[in-house]
Structure formats: structure tokens, C-alpha cells
C-alpha positions as CSV (number, residue, x, y, z in Angstrom):
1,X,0.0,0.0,0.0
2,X,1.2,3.6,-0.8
3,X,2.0,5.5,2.1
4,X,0.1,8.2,2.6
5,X,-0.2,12.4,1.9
6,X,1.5,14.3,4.4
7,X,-1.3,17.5,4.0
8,X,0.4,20.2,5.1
9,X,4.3,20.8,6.4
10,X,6.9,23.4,6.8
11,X,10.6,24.0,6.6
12,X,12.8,26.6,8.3
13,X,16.1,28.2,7.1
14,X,18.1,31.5,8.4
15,X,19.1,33.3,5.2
16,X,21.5,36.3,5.6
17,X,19.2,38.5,4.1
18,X,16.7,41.1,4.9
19,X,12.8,40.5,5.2
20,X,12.4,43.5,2.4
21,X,15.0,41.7,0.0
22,X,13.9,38.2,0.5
23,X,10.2,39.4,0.4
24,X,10.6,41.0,-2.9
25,X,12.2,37.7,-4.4
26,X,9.1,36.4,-3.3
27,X,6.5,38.5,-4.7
28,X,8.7,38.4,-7.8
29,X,6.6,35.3,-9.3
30,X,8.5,35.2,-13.0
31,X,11.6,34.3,-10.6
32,X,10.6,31.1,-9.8
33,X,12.7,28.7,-12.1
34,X,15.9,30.7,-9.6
35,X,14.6,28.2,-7.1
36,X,12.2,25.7,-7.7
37,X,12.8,22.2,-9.0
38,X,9.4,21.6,-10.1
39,X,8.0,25.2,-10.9
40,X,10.2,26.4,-14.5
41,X,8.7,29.5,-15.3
42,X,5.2,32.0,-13.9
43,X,3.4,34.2,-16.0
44,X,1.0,37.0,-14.9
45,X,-2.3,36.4,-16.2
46,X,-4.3,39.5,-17.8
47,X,-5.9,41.7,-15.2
48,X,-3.4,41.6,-12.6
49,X,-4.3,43.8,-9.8
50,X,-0.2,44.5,-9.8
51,X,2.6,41.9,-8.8
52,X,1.8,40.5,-5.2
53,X,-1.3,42.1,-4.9
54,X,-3.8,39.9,-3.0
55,X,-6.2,38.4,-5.3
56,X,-3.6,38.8,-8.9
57,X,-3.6,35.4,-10.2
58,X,-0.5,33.6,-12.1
59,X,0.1,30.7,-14.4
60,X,3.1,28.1,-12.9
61,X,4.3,26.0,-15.3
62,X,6.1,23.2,-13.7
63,X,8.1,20.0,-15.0
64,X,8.6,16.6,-13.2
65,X,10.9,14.0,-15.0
66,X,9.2,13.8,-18.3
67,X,5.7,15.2,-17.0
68,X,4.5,18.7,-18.0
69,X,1.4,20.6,-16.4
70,X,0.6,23.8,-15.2
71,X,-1.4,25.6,-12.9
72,X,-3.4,28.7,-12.2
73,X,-2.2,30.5,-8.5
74,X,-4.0,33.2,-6.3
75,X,-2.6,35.7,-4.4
76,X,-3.8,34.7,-0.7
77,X,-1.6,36.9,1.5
78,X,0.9,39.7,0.4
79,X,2.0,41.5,3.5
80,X,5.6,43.4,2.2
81,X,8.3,41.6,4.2
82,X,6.4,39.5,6.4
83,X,4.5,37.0,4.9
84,X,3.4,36.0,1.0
85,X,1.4,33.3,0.3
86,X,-0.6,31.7,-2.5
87,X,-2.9,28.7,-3.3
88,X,-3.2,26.9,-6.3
89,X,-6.6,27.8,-7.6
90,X,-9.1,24.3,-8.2
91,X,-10.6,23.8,-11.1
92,X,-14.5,22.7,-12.0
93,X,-14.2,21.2,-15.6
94,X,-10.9,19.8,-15.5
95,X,-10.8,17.1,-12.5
96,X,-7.3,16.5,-12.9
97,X,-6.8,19.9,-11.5
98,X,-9.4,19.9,-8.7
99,X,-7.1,19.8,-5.5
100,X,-5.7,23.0,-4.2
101,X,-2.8,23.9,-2.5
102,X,-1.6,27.0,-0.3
103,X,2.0,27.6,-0.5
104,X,2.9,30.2,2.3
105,X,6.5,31.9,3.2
106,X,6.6,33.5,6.8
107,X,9.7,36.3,7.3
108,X,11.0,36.8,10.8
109,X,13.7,39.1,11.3
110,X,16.5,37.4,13.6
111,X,19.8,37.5,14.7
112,X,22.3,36.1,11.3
113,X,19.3,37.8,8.9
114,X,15.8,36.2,8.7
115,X,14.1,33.2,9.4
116,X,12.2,32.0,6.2
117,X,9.5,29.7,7.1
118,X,8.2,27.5,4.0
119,X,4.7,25.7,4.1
120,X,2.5,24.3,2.6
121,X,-1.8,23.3,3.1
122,X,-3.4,20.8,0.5
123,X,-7.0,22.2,1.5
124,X,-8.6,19.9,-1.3
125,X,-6.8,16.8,-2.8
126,X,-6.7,15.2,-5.6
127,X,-9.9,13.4,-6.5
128,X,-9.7,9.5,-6.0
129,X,-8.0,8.2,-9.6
130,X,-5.9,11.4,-9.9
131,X,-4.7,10.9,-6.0
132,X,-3.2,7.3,-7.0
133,X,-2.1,8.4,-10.6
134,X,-0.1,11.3,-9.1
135,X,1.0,9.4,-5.9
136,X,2.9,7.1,-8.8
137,X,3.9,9.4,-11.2
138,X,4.7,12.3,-8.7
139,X,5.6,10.1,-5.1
140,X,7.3,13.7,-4.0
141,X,3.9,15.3,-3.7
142,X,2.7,12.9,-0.9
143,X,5.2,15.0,1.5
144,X,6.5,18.3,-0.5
145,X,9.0,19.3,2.4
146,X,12.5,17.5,1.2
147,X,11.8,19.9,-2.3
148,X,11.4,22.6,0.0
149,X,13.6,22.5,1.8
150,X,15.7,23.0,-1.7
151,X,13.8,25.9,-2.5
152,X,14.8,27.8,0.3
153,X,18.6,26.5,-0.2
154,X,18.4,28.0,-3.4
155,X,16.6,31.4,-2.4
156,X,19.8,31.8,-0.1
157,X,22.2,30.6,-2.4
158,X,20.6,33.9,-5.0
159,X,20.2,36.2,-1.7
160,X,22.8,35.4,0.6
161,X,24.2,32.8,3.6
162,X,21.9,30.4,5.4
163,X,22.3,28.5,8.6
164,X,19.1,25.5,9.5
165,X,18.2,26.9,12.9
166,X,18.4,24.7,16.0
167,X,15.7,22.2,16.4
């Protein structure tokens, strides 16, 4: 038997960088593919309310092995250097894309820079067939924090130092 979703999760990293610099990488959607494994490139869709404005939407186009998909995102939270977060918006018509997802970055200034705090919420999966298709196709999406925990390795690695703060 497949082990099961993990449906929510979080890493933590110290990057030697300031909330306002590391909050405006954020925001920057088109910068993705700087960090991301999965996500390659993010397009503002028409009628954008302006970049990291709550309620703008995006288009994430993302890659896995030989798979190709992409996904429309939502602005959730966009509070300048303390918090961004967005979901991955469901879809009605197409019920391979009825789960959603919110991805959220916290910013905490601290001594050595900021913490970055990386989760994630699935707040609808995948529908039955799609759940066990993807749970073979894509096993990292049962528990997304080993990818994310690259993510944020790579956002310091563009920004600045990192330390992994004490447990």
C-alpha cells in the first residue's frame, strides 16, 4: 500500500538577508525557475491587480521527469516583508486539477538575517483516480518538504548565507 499524503508541512532556514530583500524575491513570481525544481517558469495572467497584490492570479508552469502541467495561482496573502502566500486555484471542468494547495513563506527578522519559514496546506486533494495516478507518477507530492527545503537553499544561495536553525 502507498503511504500516505502528508497534507500540510513546513521547513525553516536562516538566510542572511533582509525581510524587504527576500520578500521582494518572493513576490517576484517570474523568478521562480531561480529556485524551484518543479516550478520552470510563472506568467501574470491579464488583469493583474499588480505583482503581489492579493487576489492577482498567475500561471506556474512546472516539470517533473518527463511530466508537464501547469497551474493557475491566487494571491492569498501579500503583506511586504512579512508574509506571501498563495494557493493553487481548483478547477470545475478539469478534475485533474481539482485539488488546491496553499503555498505560504513567513519572514521573521533574527539574529544572522531572517528566518524564512516555508509551508505548505493541501486544502482539497486530488480526487480519488488522480490521487493514486499522481501518488505514482509524482511520489514527491505525498510530502513536498524534502523539495522545499531546496527551495529555500536555493533562495539563499541567490540572496545570501543560510544556517538551519536549531531544532
Amino acid at each position: 500500500m502507498a503511504r500516505e499524503w502528508r497534507t500540510a508541512g513546513s521547513v525553516e532556514l536562516v538566510i542572511d538577508a533582509s525581510p524587504e530583500k527576500l520578500y521582494a524575491s518572493l513576490a517576484d513570481v517570474t523568478s521562480v525557475s531561480d529556485r524551484s525544481d518543479e516550478c520552470r517558469s510563472a506568467s501574470w495572467l491579464p488583469g493583474v491587480r499588480g505583482p503581489g497584490q492579493v487576489g492577482s492570479r498567475f500561471r506556474g508552469h512546472n516539470r517533473a521527469g518527463l511530466l508537464r502541467w501547469s497551474r493557475v495561482c491566487e494571491i492569498l496573502v501579500a503583506d511586504p516583508d512579512t508574509q506571501f502566500a498563495f494557493r493553487t486555484v481548483p478547477e470545475r471542468f478539469d478534475l485533474s486539477r481539482a485539488d488546491s494547495t496553499t503555498w505560504r513563506y513567513e519572514l521573521t527578522p533574527t539574529e544572522g538575517g531572517t528566518l524564512v519559514r516555508h509551508s505548505y496546506e493541501i486544502t482539497r486533494l486530488p480526487r480519488g483516480p488522480f490521487k493514486a495516478l499522481y501518488s505514482v507518477l509524482l511520489p514527491h507530492h505525498r510530502d513536498m518538504r524534502p523539495a522545499m527545503r531546496v527551495t529555500l537553499q536555493r533562495l539563499a544561495a541567490n540572496l545570501g548565507d543560510s544556517v538551519w536553525p536549531s531544532p
